[in-house]
Every structure is written in structure tokens, then in C-alpha cells.
C-alpha atoms as one frame of an Amber mdcrd trajectory, in Angstrom:
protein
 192.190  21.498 120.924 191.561  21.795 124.308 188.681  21.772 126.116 186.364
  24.729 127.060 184.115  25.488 129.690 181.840  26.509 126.629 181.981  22.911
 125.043 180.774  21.354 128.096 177.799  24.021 127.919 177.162  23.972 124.535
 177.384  19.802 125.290 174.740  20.243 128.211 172.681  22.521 126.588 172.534
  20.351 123.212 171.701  17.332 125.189 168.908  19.048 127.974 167.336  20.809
 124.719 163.980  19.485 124.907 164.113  19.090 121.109 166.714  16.462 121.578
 166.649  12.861 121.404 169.489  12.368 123.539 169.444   9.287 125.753 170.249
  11.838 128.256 167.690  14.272 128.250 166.174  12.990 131.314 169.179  12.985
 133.416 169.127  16.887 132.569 165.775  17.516 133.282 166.029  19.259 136.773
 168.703  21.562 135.138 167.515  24.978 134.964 170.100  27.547 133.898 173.808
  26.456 132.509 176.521  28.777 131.415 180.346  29.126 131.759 182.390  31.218
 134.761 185.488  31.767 134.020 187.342  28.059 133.976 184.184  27.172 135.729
 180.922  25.356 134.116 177.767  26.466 136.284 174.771  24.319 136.410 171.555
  25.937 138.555 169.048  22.848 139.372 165.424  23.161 139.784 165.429  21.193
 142.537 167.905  19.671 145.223 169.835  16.171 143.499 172.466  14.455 145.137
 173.005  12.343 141.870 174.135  15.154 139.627 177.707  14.538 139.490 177.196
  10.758 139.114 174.451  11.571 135.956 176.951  14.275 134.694 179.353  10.952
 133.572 176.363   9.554 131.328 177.976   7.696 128.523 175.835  10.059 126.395
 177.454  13.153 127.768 180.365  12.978 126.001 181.903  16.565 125.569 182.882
  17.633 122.314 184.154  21.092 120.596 181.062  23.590 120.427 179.254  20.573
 121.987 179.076  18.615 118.751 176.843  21.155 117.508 178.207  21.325 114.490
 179.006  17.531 113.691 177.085  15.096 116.777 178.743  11.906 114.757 182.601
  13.393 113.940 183.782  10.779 116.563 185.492  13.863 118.260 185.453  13.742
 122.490 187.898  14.107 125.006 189.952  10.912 125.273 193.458   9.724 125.245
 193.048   9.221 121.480 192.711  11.548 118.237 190.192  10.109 115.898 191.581
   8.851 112.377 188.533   6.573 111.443 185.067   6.730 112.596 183.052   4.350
 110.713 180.026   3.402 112.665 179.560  -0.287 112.591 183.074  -1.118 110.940
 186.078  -0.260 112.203 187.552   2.793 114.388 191.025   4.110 115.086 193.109
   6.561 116.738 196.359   7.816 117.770 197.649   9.152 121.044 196.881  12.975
 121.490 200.126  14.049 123.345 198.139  16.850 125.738 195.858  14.541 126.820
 195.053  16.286 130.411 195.528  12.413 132.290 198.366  10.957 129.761 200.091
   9.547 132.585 196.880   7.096 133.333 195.436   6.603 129.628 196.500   6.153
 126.503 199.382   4.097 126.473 199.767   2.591 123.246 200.794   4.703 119.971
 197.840   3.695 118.174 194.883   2.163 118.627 192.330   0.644 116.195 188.992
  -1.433 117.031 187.171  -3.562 114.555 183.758  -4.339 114.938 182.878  -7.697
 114.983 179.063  -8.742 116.118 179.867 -12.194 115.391 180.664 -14.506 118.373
 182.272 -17.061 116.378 184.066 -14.746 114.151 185.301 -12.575 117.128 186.844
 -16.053 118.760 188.967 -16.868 115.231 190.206 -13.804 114.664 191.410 -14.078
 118.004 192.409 -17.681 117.533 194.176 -16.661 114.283 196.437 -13.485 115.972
 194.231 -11.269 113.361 193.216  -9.499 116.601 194.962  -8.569 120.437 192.279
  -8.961 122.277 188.429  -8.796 122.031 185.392  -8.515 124.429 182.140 -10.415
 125.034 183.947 -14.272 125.234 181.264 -16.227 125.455 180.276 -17.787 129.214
 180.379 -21.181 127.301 183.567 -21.081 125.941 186.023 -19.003 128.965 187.539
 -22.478 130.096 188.337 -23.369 126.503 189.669 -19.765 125.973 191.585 -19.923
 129.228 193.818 -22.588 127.513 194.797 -21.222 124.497 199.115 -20.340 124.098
 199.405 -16.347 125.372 195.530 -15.860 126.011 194.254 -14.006 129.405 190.492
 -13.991 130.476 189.742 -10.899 132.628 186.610 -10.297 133.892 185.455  -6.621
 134.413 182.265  -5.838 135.601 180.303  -3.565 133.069 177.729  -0.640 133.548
 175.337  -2.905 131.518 172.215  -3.705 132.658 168.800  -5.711 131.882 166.236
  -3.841 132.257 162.324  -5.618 132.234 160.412  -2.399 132.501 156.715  -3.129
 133.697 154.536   0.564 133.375 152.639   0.738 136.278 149.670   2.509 134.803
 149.545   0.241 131.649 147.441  -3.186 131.974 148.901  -5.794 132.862 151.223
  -4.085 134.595 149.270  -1.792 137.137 148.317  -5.224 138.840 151.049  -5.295
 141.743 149.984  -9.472 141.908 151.504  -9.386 138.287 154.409  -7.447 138.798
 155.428  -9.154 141.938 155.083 -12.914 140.582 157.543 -11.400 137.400 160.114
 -10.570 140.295 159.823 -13.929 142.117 160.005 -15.996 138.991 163.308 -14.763
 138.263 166.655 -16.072 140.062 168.370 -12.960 140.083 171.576 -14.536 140.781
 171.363 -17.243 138.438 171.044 -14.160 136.074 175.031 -12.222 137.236 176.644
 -15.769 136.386
């Protein structure tokens, strides 16, 4: 179906509920009032924040009928792609939704299925072997002996993924500024993007 104003509030309001154990509820703390206008979605903040739109396309945030209310895991959001398995872990699949509101930039292919696999080595054969198109994560060691291999690309995309080595400043050791700064000098930070 298409999408509502009232999915994205039921979405908002599912994930700011302060119940929830959304990775996202503290992107929607400062959110005091949401509701739907018309075509419009309203959001009334506490206070002033120049980030909202930016936090409002949280991976978490995902907008789904009646705000996944009624089934969180279905799989169900508002890509390129219907949903024809969803099985966490394994394997998931689609097929092109024909109304998709950006079809001319997304969802090319007919079909589309992904198969999980956490195995590096595994990953590269199946790859090796045709089994699979394409996969992600090529280990650093091993691009220039990918890069050889008969009808084989390597494309680097920068990710929204992040390290993070979170130091509590009013937990010991941590509230010692000494400590926290000789944790940020030991560490090349460039020797850590390559």
C-alpha cells in the first residue's frame, strides 16, 4: 500500500515511546508532540535542533504500515522491493513493487534475493564458484587477489559504520582526562580508515 502520513506517526510515536527499546529513542527525545496534517507529518520539538532531518533518516526509523505496530519484524518498509522472505539470519528476498514513489532511481532488477553469509571464507567461494553476484565485506587482505579474478569488480563505498570506544566520563577510569587523552593519542586514527 502506500504510505501514510499516519504510518510515519504511528512509526515516530512507536519508536520515541519511552517504553521502547528502539536504537532510536534518543534521537526522538526532544520530540514533544507528533501527529498528521493533511499529507503533512508534524513534529513539535522541545527545544531548537538543527539535526532533526538528518536523525529523522536513522536506519532504525524505518516506516512501516500502522508503524509496525502490529508486526515490528514482518520485514515490511518502504523500499523498491516487496518482501517474499524475511528470515532473520538466513536468507531474504523480494520483488520489484511497481509504485515504488522513486522507481526511476531504485529497484532495477525484477527480483532480488540476499543470503546471509557471516563467513569470510565462505562468502569469497560462493563468489568464486558463481553461487553468488556479488557480496560485501571482501576482506582488506584479499582485494588485490579479488581484483584478478575473470568478470570480478571491487568497489569501494564508504559506509555509515563506525567504531565507537566509548569512555563514561563519570565512571573510573574514565573521569581521569590524563586517561582518556593518552587512549586518543595511542591510536593512529588513520592507520585505522585503511
Amino acid at each position: 500500500k502506500e504510505v501514510t502520513p499516519d504510518d510515519v506517526v504511528a512509526t515516530l510515536k512507536r519508536h520515541s515511546d519511552e517504553k521502547s527499546k528502539s536504537g532510536a529513542l534518543g534521537v526522538l527525545k526532544s520530540i514533544d508532540t507528533i501527529k498528521a496534517d493533511g499529507g503533512n507529518v508534524v513534529v513539535t520539538l522541545k527545544d531548537p535542533n538543527a539535526d532533526l532531518p538528518y536523525l529523522m533518516a536513522d536506519y532504525h526509523l524505518i516506516i512501516q504500515p500502522n508503524g509496525g505496530m502490529d508486526k515490528p519484524d514482518a520485514g515490511i518498509g518502504t523500499g523498491p522491493y516487496k518482501v517474499t522472505v524475511n528470515q532473520p539470519g538466513v536468507k531474504h528476498g523480494g520483488e520489484r513493487f511497481d509504485n515504488y514513489w522513486q522507481a526511476d532511481k531504485y529497484g532495477h532488477a525484477d527480483q532480488v534475493e540476499i543470503i546471509v553469509v557471516n563467513d569470510p571464507t565462505a562468502r569469497m567461494a560462493a563468489l568464486q564458484g558463481g553461487q553468488v553476484n556479488m557480496i560485501n565485506r571482501v576482506e582488506p587482505k584479499i582485494v588485490d587477489l579479488v581484483k584478478r579474478l575473470p568478470g570480478v569488480t571491487i568497489r569501494a563505498a564508504s559506509g555509515r559504520g563506525f567504531y565507537p570506544f566509548n569512555m563514561f566520563c563519570d565512571t573510573a577510569p574514565f573521569d581521569n582526562n590524563d586517561l582518556r587523552m593518552a587512549l586518543k593519542l595511542a591510536m593512529d586514527r588513520e592507520e585505522m580508515l585503511t
